[in-house]
Backbone bond lengths (Angstrom), bond angles and torsions (degrees), N, CA, C in turn:
res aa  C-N    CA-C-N  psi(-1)  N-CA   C-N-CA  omega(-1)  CA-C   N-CA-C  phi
1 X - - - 1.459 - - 1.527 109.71 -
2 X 1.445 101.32 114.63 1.883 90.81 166.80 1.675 121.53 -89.16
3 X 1.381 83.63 156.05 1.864 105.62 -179.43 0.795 108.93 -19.95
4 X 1.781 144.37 -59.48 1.131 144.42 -173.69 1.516 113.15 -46.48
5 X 1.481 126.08 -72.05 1.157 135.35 124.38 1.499 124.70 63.96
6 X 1.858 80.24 -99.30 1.174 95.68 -175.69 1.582 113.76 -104.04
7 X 1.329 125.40 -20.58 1.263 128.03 124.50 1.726 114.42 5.47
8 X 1.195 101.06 -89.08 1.410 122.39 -166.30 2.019 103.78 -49.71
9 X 1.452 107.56 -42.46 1.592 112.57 164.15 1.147 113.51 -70.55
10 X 1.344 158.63 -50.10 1.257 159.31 -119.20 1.613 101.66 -131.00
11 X 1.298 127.31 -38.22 1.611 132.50 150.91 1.343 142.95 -16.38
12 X 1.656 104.96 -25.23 1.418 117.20 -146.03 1.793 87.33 -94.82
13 X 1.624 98.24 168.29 1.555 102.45 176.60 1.742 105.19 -110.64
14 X 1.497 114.77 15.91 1.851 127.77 179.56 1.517 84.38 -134.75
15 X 1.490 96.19 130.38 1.664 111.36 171.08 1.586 110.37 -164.16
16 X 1.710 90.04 148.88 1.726 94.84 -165.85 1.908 80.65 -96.33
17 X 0.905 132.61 90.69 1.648 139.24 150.05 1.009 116.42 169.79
18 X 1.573 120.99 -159.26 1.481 111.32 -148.08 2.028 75.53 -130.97
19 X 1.709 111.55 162.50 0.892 123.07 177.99 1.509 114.77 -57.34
20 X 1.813 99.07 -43.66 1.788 96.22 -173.17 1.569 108.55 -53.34
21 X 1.268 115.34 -44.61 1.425 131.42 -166.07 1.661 99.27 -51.83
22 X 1.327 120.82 -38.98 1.544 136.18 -139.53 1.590 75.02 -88.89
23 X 1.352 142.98 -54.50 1.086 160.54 -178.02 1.610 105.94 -38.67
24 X 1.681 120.98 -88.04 1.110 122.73 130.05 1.467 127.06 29.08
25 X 1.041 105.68 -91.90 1.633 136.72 -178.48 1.423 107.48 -47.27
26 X 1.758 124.22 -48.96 0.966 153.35 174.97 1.815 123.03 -43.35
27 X 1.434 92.62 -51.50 1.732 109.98 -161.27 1.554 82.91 -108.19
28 X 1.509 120.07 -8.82 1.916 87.42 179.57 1.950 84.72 -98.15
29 X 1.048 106.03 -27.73 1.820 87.16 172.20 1.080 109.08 -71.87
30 X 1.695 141.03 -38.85 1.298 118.01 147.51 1.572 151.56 -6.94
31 X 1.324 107.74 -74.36 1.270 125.47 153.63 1.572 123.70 -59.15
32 X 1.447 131.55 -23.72 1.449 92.17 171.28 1.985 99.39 -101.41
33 X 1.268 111.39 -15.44 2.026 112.41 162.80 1.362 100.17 -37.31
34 X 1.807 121.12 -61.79 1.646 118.96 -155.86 1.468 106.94 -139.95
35 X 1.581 112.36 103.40 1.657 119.34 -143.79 1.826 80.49 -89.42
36 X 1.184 124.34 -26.61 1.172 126.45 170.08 1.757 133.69 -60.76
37 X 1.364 125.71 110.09 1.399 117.97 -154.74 1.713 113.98 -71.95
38 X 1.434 104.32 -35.35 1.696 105.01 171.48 1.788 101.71 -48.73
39 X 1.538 111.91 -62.98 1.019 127.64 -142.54 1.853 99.00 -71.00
40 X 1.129 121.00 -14.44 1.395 144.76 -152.51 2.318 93.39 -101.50
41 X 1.188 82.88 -58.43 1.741 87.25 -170.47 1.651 90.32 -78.67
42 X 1.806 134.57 -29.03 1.594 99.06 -169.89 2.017 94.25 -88.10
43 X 1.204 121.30 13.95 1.715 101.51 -176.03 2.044 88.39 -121.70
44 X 1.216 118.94 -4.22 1.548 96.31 154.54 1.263 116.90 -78.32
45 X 1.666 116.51 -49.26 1.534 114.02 157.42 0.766 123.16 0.43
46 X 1.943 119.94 -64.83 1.179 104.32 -149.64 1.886 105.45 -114.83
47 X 0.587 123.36 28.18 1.489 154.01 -154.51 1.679 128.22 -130.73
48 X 1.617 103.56 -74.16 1.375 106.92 -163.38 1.865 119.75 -59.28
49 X 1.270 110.77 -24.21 1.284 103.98 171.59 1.589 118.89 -77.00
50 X 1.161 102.82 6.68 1.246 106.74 156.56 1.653 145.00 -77.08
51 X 1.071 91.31 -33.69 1.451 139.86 159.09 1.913 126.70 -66.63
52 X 1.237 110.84 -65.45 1.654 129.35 -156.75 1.320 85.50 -100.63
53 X 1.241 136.72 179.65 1.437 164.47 139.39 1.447 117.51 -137.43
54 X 1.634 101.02 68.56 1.532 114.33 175.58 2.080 114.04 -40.28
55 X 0.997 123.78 -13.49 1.294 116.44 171.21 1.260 121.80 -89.38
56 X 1.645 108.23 6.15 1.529 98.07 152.85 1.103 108.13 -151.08
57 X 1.571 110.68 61.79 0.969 129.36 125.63 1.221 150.06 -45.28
58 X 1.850 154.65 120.05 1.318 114.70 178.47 1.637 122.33 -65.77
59 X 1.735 116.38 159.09 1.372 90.76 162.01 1.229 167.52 -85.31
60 X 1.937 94.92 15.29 1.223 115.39 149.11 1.166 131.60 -58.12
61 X 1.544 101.38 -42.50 2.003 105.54 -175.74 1.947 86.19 -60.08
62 X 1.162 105.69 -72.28 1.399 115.33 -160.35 1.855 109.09 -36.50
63 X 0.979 115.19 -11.97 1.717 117.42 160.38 1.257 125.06 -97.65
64 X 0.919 116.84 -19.18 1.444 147.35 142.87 2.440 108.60 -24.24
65 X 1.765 71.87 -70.20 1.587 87.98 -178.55 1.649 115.97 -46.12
66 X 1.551 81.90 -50.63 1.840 98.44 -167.34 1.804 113.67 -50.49
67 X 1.792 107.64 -17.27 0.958 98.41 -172.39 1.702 102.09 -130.10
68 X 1.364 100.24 14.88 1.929 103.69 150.79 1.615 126.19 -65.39
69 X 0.862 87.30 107.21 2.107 102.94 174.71 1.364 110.23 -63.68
70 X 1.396 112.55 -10.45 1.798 104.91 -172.42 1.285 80.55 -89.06
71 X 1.171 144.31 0.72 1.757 125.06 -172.45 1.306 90.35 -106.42
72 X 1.465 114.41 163.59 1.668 113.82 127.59 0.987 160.68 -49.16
73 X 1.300 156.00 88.48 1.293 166.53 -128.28 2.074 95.24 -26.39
74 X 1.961 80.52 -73.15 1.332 106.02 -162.97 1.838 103.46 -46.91
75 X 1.617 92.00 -49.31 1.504 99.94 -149.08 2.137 91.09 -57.16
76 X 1.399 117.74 -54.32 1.500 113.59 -163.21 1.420 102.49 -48.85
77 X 1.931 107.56 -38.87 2.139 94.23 173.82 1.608 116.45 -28.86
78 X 1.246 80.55 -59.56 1.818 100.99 -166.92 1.388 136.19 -39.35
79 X 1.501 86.13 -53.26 1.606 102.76 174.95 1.584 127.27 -98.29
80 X 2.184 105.38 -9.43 1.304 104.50 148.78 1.927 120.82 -64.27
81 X 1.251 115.78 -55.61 1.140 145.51 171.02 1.715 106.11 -12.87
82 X 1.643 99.61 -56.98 1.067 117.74 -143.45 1.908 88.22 -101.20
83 X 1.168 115.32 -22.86 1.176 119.89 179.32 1.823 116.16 -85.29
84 X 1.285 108.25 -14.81 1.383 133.42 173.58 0.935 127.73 -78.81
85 X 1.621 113.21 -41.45 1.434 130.80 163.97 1.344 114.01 -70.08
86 X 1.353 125.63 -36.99 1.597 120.53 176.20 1.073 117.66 -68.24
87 X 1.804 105.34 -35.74 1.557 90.54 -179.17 1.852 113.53 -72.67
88 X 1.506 121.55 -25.43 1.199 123.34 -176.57 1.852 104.95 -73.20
89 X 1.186 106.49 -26.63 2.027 97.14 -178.55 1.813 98.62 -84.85
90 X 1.313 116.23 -30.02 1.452 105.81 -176.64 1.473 121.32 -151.37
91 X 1.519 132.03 121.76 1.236 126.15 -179.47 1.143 120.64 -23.87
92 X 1.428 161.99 35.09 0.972 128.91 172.20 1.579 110.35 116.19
93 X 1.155 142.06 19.70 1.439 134.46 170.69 1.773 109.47 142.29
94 X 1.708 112.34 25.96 1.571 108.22 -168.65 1.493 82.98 -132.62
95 X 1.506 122.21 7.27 1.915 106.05 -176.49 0.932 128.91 -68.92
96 X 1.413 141.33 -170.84 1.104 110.21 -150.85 1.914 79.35 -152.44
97 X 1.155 109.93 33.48 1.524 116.59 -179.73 1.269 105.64 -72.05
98 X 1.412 129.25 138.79 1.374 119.91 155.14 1.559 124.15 -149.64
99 X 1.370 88.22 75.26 1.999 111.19 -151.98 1.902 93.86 -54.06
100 X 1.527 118.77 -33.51 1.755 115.14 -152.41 1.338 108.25 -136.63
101 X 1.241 143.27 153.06 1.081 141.32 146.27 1.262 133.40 -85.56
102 X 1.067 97.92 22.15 1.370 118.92 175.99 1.745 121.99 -98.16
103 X 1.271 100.10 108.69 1.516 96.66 -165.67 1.329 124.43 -49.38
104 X 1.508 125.04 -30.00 1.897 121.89 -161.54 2.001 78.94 -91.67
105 X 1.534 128.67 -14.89 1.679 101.13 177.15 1.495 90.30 -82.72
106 X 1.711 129.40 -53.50 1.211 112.89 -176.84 1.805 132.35 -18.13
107 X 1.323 99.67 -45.89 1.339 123.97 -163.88 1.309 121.30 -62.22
108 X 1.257 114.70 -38.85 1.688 137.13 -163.05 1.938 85.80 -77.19
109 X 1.734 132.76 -34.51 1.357 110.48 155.68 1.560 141.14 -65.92
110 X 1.460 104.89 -0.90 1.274 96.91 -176.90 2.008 117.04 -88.71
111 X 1.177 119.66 133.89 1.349 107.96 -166.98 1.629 110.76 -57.10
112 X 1.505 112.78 158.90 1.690 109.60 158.37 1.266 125.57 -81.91
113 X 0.726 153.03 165.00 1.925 141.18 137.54 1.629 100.50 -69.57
114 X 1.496 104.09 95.96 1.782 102.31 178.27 1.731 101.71 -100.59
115 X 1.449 85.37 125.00 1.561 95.31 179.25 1.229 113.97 -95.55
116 X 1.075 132.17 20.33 1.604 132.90 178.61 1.273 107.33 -168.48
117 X 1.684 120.60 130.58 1.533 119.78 168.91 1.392 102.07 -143.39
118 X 1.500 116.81 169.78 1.450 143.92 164.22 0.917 98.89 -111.22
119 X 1.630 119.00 126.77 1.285 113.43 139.20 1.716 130.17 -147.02
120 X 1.129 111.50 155.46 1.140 127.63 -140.54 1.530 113.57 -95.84
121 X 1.051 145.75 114.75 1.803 139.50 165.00 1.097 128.20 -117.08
122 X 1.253 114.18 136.72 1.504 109.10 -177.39 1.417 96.19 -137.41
123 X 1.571 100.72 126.30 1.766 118.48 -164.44 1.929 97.85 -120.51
124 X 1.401 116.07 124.33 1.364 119.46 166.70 1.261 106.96 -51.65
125 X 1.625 108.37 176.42 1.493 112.73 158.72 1.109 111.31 -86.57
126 X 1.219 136.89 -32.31 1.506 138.33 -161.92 1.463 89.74 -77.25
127 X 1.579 145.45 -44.17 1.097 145.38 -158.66 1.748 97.39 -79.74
128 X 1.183 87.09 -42.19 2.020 86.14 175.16 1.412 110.37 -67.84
129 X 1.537 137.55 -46.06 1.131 115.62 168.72 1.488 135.75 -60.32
130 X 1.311 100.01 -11.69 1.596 106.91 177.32 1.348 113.20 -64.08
131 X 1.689 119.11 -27.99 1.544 130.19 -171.32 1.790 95.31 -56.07
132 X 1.555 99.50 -57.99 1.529 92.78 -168.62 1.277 116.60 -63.73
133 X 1.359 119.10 -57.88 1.571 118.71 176.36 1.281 145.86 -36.25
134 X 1.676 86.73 -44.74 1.839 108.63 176.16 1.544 105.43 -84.49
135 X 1.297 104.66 -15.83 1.313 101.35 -155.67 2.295 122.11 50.09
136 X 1.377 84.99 75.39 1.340 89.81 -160.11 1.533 102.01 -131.59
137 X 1.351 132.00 143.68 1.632 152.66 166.17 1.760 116.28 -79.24
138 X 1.514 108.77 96.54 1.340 110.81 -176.40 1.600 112.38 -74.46
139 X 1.064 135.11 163.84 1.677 120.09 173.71 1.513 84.77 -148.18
140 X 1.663 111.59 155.93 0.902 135.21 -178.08 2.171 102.54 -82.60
141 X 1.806 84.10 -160.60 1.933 75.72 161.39 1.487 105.99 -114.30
142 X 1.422 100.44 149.05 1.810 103.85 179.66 1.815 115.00 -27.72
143 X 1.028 120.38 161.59 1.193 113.32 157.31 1.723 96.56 -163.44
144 X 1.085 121.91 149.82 1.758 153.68 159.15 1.097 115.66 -34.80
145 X 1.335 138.38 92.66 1.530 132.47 140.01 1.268 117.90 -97.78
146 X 1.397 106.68 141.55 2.079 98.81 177.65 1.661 89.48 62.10
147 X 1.251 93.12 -119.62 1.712 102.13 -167.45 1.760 106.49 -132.96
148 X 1.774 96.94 2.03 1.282 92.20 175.41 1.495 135.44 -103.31
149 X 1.148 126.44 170.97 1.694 112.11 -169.08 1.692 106.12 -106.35
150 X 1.384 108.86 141.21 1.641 109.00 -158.61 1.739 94.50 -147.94
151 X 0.842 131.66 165.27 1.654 142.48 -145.44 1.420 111.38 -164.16
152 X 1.310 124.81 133.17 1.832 97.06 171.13 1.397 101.38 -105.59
153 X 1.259 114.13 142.01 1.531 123.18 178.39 1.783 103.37 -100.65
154 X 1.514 106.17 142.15 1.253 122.48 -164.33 1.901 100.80 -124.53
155 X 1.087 116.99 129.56 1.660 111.98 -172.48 1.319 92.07 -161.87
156 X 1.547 100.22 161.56 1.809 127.06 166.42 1.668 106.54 -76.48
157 X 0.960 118.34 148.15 1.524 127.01 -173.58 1.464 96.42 -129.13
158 X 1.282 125.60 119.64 1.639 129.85 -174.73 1.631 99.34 -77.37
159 X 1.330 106.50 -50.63 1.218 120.52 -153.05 1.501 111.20 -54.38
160 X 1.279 112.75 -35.78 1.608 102.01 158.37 1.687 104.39 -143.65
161 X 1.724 110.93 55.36 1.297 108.75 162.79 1.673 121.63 32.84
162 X 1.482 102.11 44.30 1.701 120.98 141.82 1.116 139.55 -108.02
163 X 1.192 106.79 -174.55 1.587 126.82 -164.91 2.187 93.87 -100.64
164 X 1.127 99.46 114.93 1.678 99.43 -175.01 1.349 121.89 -118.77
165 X 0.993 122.91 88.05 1.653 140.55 -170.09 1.556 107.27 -78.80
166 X 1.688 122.52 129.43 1.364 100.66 -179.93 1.409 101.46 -140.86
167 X 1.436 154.68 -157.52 1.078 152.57 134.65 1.581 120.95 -121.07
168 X 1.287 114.06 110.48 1.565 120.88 -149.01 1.958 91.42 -117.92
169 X 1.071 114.33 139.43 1.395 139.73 151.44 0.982 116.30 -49.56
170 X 1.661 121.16 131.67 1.764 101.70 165.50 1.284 117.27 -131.05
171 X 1.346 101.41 27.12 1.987 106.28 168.35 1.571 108.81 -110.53
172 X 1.036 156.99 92.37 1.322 114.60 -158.80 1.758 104.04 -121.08
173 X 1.557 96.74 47.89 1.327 115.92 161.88 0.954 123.19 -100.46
174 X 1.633 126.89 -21.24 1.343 153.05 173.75 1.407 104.01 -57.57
175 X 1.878 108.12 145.22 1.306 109.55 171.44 1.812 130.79 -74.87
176 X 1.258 84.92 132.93 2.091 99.82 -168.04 1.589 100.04 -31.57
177 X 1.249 120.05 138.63 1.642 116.10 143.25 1.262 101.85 -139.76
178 X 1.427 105.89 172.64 1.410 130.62 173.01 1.403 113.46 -106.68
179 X 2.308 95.64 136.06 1.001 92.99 -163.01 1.691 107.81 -149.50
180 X 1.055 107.83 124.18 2.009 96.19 179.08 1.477 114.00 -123.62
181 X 1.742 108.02 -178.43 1.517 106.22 -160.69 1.345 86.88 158.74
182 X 1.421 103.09 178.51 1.531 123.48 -148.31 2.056 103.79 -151.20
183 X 1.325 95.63 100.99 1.360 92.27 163.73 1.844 121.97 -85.07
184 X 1.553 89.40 154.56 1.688 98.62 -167.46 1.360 105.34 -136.97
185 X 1.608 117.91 148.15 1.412 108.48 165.34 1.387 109.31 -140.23
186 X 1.297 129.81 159.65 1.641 126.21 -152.21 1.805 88.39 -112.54
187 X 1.523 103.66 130.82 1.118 128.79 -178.44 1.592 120.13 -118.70
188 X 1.420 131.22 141.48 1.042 139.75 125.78 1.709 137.34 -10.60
189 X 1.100 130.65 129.09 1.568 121.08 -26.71 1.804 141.30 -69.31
190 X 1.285 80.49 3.23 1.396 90.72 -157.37 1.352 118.16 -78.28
191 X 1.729 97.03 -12.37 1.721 110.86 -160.80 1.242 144.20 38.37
192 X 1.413 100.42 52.90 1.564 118.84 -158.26 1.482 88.89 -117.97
193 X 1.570 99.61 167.55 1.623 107.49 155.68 1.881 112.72 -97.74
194 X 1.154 101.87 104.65 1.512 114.78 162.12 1.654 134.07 -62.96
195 X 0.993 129.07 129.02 1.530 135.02 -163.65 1.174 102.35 -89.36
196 X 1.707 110.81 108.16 1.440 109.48 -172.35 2.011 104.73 -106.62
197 X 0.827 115.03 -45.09 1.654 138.56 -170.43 1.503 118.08 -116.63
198 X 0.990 111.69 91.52 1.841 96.80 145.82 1.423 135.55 -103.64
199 X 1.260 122.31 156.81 1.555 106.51 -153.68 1.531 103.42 -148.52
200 X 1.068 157.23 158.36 1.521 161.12 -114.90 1.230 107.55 159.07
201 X 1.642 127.31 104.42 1.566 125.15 167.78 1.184 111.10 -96.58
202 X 0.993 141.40 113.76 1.849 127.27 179.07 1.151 112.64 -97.56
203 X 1.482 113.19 -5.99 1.635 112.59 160.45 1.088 111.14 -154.14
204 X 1.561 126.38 108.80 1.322 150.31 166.53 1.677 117.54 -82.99
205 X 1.602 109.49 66.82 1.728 98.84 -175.72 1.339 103.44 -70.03
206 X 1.396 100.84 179.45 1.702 124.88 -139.60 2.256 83.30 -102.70
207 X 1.018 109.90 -9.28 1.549 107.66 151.27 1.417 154.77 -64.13
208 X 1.897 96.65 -34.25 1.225 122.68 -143.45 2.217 85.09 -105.63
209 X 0.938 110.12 105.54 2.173 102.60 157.47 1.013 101.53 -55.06
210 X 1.524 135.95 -80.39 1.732 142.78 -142.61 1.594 84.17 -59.00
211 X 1.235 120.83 135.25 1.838 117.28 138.17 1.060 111.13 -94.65
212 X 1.475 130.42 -69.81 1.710 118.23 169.73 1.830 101.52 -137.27
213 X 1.747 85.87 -171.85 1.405 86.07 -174.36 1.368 108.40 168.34
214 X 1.096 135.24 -179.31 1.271 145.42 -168.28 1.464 128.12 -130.87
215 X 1.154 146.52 82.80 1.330 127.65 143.72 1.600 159.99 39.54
216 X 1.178 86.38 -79.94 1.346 135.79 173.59 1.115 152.67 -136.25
217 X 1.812 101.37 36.64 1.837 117.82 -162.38 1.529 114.94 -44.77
218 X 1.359 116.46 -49.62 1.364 106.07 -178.13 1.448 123.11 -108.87
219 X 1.568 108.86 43.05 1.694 124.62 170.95 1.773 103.10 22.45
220 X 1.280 111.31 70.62 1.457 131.60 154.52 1.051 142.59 -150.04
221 X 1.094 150.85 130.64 1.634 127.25 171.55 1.145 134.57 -53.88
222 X 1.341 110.85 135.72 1.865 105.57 -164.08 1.301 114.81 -51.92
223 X 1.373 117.75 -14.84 1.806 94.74 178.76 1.779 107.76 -94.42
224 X 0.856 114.36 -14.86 1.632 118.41 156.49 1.187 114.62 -63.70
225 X 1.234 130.03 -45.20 1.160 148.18 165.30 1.792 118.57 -23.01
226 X 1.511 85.27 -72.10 1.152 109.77 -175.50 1.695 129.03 -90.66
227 X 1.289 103.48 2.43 1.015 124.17 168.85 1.343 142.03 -70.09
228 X 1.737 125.81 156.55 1.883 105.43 -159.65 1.530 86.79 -77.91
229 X 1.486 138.55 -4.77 1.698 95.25 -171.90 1.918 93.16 -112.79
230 X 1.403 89.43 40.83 1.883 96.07 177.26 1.844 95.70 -69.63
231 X 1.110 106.10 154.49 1.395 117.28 174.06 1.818 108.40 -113.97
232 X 1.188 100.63 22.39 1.599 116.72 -176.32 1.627 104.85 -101.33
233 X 1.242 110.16 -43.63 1.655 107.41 -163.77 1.419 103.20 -121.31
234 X 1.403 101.19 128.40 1.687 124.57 -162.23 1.796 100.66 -112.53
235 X 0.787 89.41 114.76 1.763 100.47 -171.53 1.247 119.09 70.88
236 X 1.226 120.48 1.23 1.863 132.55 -153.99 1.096 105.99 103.12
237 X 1.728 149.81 15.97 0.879 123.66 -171.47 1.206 109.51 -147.67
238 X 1.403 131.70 143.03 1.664 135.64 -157.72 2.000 101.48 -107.12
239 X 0.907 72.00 129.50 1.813 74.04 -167.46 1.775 96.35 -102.93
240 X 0.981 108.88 151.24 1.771 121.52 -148.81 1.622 89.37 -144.80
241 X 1.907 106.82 137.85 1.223 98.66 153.52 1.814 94.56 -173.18
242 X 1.466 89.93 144.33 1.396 106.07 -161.18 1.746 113.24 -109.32
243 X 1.032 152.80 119.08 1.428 145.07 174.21 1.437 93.12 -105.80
244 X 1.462 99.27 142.91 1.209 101.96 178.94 1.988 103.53 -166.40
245 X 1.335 101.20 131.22 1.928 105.34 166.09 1.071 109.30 -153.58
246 X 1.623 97.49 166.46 1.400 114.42 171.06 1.233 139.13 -63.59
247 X 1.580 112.32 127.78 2.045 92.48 -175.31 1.652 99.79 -96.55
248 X 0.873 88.46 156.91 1.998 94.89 -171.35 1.395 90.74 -124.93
């Protein structure tokens, strides 16, 4: 496939994936275009921000970058750096960065409307017991649906002593959409991600944070739960993962 190409797919400001993925997508067409690694890091250089919009990125992918070899050392500083700072001066598509005058770097700040994401959590145990004790609301990091920014919130549920996973909105001035998906969490022994929840909002008003959520994701009582012969936490750690898009 030539540049133009894929250009012409990856361009758009409506997309069924998530930026990291778009990223992804990028460096494996990379690599088989320029089997050569010099030749590979000076034509993403000059290219990939044409393509990616590292500022909405997660900041996992975005560490990710720092230690991609198909880039340049210097160049991934730059455009993590620079993707770090936008997200810290402005949620998500109001920054006020304007590193180039160059329109295809301009570009990589403007938000997408992403209609489909994965995303991924990984919660300690010690951080999970804090939910019950402190009685405290964990949140993930923002991430992009449509054009809006949404978080999953993680809490103790008294009411029947669970583990309560949700995915909550955090503008709720933004216009309503509808949206479904399927939470999962990776279990013992098999070390898979297991399909615990699926969930369907067909109306998300511009009032409501929570869109959906669960209760009781892993149908146990928290001290089973949380326990060493739990089949939930893999090294100490509860691995989380959310699918989720837009229905139009």
């Amino acid at each position: 496939m030539k540049f133009a190409a894929i250009e012409a797919v990856l361009s758009g400001d409506k997309i069924w994936t998530t930026e990291d993925e778009v990223f992804e997508i990028v460096i494996k067409w990379a690599r088989r275009q320029f089997p050569g690694l010099q030749e590979r890091q000076e034509a993403l250089g000059s290219f990939i921000t044409r393509l990616v919009r590292f500022p909405f990125m997660t900041n996992r992918k975005l560490r990710e970058v720092l230690k991609c070899e198909d880039l340049n050392g210097d160049f991934a500083k730059d455009v993590v750096n620079e993707a770090l700072l936008f997200k810290a001066e402005s949620l998500y598509g109001n920054g006020v960065i304007n590193p180039s005058s160059n329109e295809s770097a301009e570009r990589q700040f403007v938000v997408r409307a992403y209609m489909k994401c994965t995303i991924f959590y990984d919660l300690s145990l010690e951080d999970c017991k804090k939910i019950k004790l402190e009685r405290i609301k964990l949140y993930s990091e923002k991430f992009l649906l449509g054009k809006q920014p949404f978080s999953l919130r993680m809490q103790y549920e008294p009411s029947c002593d669970s583990f309560g996973l949700f995915l909550s909105i955090q503008n709720p001035s933004l216009v309503a959409i509808e949206v479904e998906g399927e939470f999962a969490v990776k279990k013992k022994p098999e070390m898979v991600f297991v399909k615990k929840f699926k969930f369907k909002r067909p109306n998300l008003y511009k009032d409501k944070y929570t869109c959906r959520g669960t209760f009781n994701l892993v149908h146990m009582p928290w001290e089973s739960f949380i326990s060493d012969n739990s089949p939930y936490f893999i090294d100490g750690v509860l691995h989380l993962k959310v699918d989720v898009s837009v229905v139009e």
